[in-house]
DODO-235741 format. One line per field, with one value per residue (C-alpha): residue number from 1; x, y, z. Coordinates in Angstrom, 2 decimals. Example, Ala and Ser with C-alpha at 12.3 -4.5 7.8 and 13.67 -1.06 7.14 Angstrom:
% residues 2
pos c(1, 2)
px c(12.30, 13.67)
py c(-4.50, -1.06)
pz c(7.80, 7.14)
***
This chain:
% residues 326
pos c(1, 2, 3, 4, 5, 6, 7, 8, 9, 10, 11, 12, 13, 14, 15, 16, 17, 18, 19, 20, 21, 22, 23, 24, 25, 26, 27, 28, 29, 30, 31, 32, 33, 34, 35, 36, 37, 38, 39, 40, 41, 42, 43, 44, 45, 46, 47, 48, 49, 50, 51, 52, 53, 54, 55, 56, 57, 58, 59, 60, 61, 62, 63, 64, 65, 66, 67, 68, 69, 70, 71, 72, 73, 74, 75, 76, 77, 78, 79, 80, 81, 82, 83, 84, 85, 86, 87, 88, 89, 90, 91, 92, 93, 94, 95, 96, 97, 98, 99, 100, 101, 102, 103, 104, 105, 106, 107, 108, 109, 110, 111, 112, 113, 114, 115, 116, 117, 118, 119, 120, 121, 122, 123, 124, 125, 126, 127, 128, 129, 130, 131, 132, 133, 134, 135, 136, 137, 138, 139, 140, 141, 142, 143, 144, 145, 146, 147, 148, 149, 150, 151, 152, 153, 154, 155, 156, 157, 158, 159, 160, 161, 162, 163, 164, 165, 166, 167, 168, 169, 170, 171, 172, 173, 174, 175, 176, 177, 178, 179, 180, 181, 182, 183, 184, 185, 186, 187, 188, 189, 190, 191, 192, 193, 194, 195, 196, 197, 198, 199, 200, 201, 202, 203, 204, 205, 206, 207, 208, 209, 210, 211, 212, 213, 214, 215, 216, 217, 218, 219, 220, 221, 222, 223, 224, 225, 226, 227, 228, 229, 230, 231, 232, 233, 234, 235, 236, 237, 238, 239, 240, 241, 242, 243, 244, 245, 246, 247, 248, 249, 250, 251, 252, 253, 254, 255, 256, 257, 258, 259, 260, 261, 262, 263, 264, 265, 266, 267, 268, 269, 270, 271, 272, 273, 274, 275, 276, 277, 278, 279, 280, 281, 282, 283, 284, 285, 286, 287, 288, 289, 290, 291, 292, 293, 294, 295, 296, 297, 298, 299, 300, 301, 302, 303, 304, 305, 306, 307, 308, 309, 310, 311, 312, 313, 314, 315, 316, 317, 318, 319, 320, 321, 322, 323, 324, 325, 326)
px c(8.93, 5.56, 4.16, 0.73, -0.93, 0.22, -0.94, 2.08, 2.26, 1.17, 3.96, 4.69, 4.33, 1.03, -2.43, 0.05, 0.49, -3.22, -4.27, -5.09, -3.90, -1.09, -3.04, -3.59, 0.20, 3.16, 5.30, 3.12, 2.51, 6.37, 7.76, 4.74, 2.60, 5.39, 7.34, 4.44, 3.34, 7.16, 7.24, 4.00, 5.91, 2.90, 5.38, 8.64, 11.68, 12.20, 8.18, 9.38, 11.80, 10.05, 6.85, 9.17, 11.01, 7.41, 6.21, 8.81, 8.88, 5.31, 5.92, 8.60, 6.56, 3.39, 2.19, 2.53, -0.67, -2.07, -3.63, -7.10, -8.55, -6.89, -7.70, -10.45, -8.50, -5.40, -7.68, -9.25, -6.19, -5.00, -7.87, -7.89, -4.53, -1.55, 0.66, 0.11, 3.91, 3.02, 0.91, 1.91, 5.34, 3.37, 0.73, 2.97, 5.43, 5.33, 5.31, 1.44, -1.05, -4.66, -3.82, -7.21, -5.46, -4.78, -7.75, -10.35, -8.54, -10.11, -13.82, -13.27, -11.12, -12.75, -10.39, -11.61, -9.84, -6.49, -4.32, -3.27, -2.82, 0.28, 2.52, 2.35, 4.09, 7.29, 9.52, 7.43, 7.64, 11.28, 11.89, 10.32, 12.72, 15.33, 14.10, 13.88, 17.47, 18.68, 16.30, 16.62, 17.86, 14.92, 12.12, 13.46, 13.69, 9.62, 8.43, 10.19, 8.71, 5.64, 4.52, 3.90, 5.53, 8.38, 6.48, 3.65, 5.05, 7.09, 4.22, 2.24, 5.10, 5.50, 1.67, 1.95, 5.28, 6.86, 8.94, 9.55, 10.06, 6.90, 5.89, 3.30, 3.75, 1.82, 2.87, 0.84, 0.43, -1.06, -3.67, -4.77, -5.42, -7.08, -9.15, -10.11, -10.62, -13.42, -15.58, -15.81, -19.17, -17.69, -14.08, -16.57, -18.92, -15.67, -14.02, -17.44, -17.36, -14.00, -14.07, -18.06, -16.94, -15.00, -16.72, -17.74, -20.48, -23.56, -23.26, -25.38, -22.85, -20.27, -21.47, -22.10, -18.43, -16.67, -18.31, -17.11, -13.90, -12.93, -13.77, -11.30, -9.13, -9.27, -8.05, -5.18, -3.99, -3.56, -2.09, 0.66, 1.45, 1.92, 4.30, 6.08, 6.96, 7.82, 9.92, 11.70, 10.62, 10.16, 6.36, 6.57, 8.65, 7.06, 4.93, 2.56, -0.98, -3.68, -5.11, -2.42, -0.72, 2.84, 5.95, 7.35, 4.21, 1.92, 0.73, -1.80, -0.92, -3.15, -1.93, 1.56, 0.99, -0.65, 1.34, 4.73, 7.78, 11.32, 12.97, 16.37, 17.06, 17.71, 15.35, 13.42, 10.09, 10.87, 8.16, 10.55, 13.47, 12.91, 13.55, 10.85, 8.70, 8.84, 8.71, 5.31, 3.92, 4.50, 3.30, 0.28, -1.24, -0.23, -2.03, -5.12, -5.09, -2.36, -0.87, 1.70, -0.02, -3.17, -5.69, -6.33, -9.41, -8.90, -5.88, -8.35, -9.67, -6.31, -5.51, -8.45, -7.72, -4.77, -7.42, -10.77, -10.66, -11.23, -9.27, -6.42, -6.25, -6.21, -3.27, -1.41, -2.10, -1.29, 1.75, 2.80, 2.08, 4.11, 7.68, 7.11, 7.22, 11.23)
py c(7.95, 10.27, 10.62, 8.74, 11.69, 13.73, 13.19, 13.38, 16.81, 16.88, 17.03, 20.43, 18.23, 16.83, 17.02, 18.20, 14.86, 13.71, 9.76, 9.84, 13.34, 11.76, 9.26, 11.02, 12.67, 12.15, 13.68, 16.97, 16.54, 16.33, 19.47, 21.32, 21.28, 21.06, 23.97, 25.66, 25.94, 26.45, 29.58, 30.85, 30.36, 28.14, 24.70, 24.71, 23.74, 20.47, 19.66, 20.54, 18.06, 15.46, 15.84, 16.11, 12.88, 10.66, 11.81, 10.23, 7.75, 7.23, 8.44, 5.30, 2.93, 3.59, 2.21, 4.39, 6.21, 6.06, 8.99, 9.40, 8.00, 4.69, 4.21, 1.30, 0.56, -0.55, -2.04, -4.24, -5.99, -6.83, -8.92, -10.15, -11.94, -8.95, -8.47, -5.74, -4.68, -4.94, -2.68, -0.54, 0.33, 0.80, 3.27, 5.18, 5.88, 9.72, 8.86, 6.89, 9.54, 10.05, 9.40, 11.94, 12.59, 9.33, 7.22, 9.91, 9.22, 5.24, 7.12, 8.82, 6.30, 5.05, 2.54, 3.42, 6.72, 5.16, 5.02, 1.40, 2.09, 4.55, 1.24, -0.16, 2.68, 1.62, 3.85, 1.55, -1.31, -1.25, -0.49, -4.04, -5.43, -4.10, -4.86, -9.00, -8.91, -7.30, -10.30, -12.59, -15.64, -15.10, -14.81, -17.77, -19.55, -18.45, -19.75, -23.41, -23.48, -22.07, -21.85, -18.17, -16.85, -14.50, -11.60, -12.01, -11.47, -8.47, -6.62, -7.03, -5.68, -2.59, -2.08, -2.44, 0.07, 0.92, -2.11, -1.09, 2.27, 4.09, 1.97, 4.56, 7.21, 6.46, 5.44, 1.61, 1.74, 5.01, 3.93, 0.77, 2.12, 5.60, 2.99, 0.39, 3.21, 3.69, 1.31, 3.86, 5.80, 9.03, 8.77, 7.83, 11.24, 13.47, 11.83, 12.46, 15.90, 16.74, 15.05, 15.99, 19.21, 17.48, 14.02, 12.33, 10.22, 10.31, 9.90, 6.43, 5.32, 6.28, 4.84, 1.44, 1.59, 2.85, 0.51, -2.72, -1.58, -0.51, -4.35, -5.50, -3.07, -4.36, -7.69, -6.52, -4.21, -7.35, -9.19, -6.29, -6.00, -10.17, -9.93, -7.18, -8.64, -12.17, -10.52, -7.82, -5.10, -1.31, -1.26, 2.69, 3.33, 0.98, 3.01, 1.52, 2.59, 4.74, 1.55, -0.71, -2.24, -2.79, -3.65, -4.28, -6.37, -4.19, -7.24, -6.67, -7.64, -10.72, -11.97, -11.43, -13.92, -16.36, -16.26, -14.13, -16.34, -15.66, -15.55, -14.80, -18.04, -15.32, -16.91, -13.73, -12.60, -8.74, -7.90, -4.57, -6.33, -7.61, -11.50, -11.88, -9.95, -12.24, -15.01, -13.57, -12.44, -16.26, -17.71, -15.97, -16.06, -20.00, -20.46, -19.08, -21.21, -20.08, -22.77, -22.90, -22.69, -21.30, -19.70, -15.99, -16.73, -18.54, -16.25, -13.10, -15.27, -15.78, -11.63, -10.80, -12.08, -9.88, -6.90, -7.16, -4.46, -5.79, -2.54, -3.64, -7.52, -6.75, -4.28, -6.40, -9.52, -7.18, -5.85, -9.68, -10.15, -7.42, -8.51, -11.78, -10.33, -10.33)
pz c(58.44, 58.79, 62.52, 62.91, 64.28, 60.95, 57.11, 54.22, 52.77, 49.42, 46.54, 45.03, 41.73, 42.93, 40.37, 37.30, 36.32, 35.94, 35.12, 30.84, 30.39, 28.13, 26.29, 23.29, 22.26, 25.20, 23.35, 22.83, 26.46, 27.06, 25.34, 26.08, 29.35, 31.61, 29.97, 29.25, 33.49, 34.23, 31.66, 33.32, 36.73, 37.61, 38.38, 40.23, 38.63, 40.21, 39.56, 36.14, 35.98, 37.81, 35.54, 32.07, 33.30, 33.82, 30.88, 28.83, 30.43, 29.87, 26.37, 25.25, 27.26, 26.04, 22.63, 19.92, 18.30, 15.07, 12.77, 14.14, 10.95, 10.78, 14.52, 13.59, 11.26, 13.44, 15.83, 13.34, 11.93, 15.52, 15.99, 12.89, 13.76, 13.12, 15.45, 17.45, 17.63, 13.80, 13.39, 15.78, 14.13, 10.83, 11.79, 14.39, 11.53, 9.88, 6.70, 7.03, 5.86, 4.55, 1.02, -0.02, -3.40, -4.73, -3.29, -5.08, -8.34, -7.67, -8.09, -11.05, -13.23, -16.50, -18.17, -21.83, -21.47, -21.64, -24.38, -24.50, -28.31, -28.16, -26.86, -30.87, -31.61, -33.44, -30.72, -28.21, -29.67, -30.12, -26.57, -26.11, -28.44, -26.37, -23.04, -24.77, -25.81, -22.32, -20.29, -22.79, -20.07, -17.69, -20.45, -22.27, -18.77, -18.01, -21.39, -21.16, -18.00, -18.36, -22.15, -22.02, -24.56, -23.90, -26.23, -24.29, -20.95, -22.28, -23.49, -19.95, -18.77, -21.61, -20.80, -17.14, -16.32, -19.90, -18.88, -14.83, -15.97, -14.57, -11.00, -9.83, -7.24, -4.76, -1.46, -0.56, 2.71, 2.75, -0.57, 0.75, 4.41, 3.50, 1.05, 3.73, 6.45, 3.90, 5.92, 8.67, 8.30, 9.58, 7.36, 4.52, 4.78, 5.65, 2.29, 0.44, 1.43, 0.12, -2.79, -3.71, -5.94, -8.25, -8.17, -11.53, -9.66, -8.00, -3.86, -4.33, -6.54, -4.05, -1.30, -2.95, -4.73, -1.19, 0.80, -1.84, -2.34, 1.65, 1.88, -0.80, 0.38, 3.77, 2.38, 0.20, 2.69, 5.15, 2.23, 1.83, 5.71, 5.34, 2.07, 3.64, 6.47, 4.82, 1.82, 4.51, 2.19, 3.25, 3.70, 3.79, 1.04, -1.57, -4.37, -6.88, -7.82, -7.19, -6.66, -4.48, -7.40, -6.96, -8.85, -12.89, -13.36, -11.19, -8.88, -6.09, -2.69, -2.99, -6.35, -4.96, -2.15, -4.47, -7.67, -7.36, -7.76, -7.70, -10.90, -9.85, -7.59, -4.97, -2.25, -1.98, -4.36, -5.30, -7.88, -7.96, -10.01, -13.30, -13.10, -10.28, -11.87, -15.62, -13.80, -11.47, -15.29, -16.68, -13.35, -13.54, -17.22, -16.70, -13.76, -15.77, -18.57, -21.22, -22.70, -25.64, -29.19, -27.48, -30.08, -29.97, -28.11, -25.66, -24.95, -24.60, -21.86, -20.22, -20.48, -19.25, -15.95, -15.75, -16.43, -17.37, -20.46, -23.83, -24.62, -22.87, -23.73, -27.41, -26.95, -25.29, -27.63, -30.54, -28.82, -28.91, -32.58, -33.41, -31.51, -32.88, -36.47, -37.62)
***
């Protein structure tokens, strides 16, 4: 008990430990600031160990931060109805980074300079063949359910991933959120800046493109946290796109939660094993109109949902033709 007449003498420990000073790292403040003033003889050992211990504390109690440029970002989906604890894990985690490199690749992208064509090759084409024999149950099963034919679905998919065989490199999470944290005017100009050397458009042009696809972004990055979490599937280690899309049939997010189906019986929707995916194919090009005996034209109309290239509806329509020939 302190005397009336005296005031409490003031910690050895007091005014190291100030109110906000960990707010931005804990852990930085953890291993260094306290060691940092004991090395310099500054704090007493057992102010050492008092201040080390509250700052971890502090440090597993306290929410975890996210990279500076996903901040809004974070913030945003919270009150757009995702769990905090959510998003929290995701954005705290060490693999989440500014995905500069990929996203940039979204501005300069012209669709006419790929080579659908080289997928008629015969060495191509009888990879197909292959793939048709090896899935023959779950093609056969799509088709009588669906009426897409089974050649049809297989060359989406030969177009798509060589079969599941190339799924992108790109890490999701990090694409759709370093596109979406597009909507922030500062991330935007910093993003401009970097990529302004080797850009193949004007900065009007960027600006109007940025701003609509950090929008859509926005929508299929919410749309990945949801399947994620539903599915139980590794939200950090999933890899698709420059662009977001994911799995055999290169699905995005959205499209996953609206047409995906399992194809296995499995109870789960993996658009990363091959079943799911034929089945997601068939699901989709039926929901859009393709019916069995459908003319050529009307099934350019179909395709064309899947992407809008003329290029790349008659390749795959041709690709068709071809592993129907015996």
């Amino acid at each position: 008990m302190v005397p009336l007449s005296r005031k409490p003498k003031p910690s050895a420990c007091a005014g190291w430990i100030q109110p906000g000073a960990l707010e931005k790292n804990p852990f930085t403040f953890f291993f260094d600031i306290p060691m940092r003033l004991f090395k310099s003889h500054i704090l007493p050992l057992p102010c050492f160990l008092t201040t080390a211990f509250v700052v971890l504390a502090i440090a597993v109690m306290a929410p975890a931060a996210t990279p500076d440029k996903f901040d809004a970002l974070a913030k945003r989906l919270v009150s757009d109805g995702i769990a905090p604890q959510r998003v929290a894990a995701l954005y705290a985690d060490g693999r989440v980074a500014f995905d500069f490199e990929g996203v940039s690749r979204f501005f300069m992208h012209r669709e006419a300079t790929l080579n659908y064509r080289q997928f008629l090759s015969e060495p191509q084409l009888q990879k197909a063949r292959t793939y048709m024999a090896a899935h023959a149950r779950h093609l056969k099963a799509a088709e009588a359910e669906t009426g897409v034919a089974a050649e049809v679905i297989t060359a989406v998919l030969l177009v798509e991933t060589r079969l599941g065989q190339y799924l992108g490199n790109r890490k999701i999470l990090n694409t759709l959120s370093t596109m979406a944290a597009l909507d922030t005017p500062g991330t935007r100009e910093a993003f401009w800046k970097q990529m302004a050397a080797d850009a193949r458009i004007s900065r009007p042009a960027f600006e109007k493109k940025s701003a609509a696809k950090a929008a859509w972004a926005y929508d299929e990055l919410k749309a990945f946290i949801i399947y994620t979490g539903q599915e139980g599937m590794p939200a950090h280690d999933l890899v698709g796109s420059y662009a977001g899309a994911l799995g055999i049939a290169q699905f995005m997010p959205s499209n996953v939660l609206l047409f995906a189906r399992d194809g296995d019986g499995d109870g789960r929707i993996d658009l990363y094993t091959h079943p799911d995916a034929i089945a997601s194919v068939a699901g989709y090009l039926a929901h859009y109109g393709w019916r069995q005996g459908i003319d050529r034209q009307k099934a350019q109309k179909v395709i064309w949902h899947y992407n809008r290239s003329r290029y790349y509806v008659d390749t795959v329509l041709d690709i068709a033709d071809r592993l129907k020939e015996k």
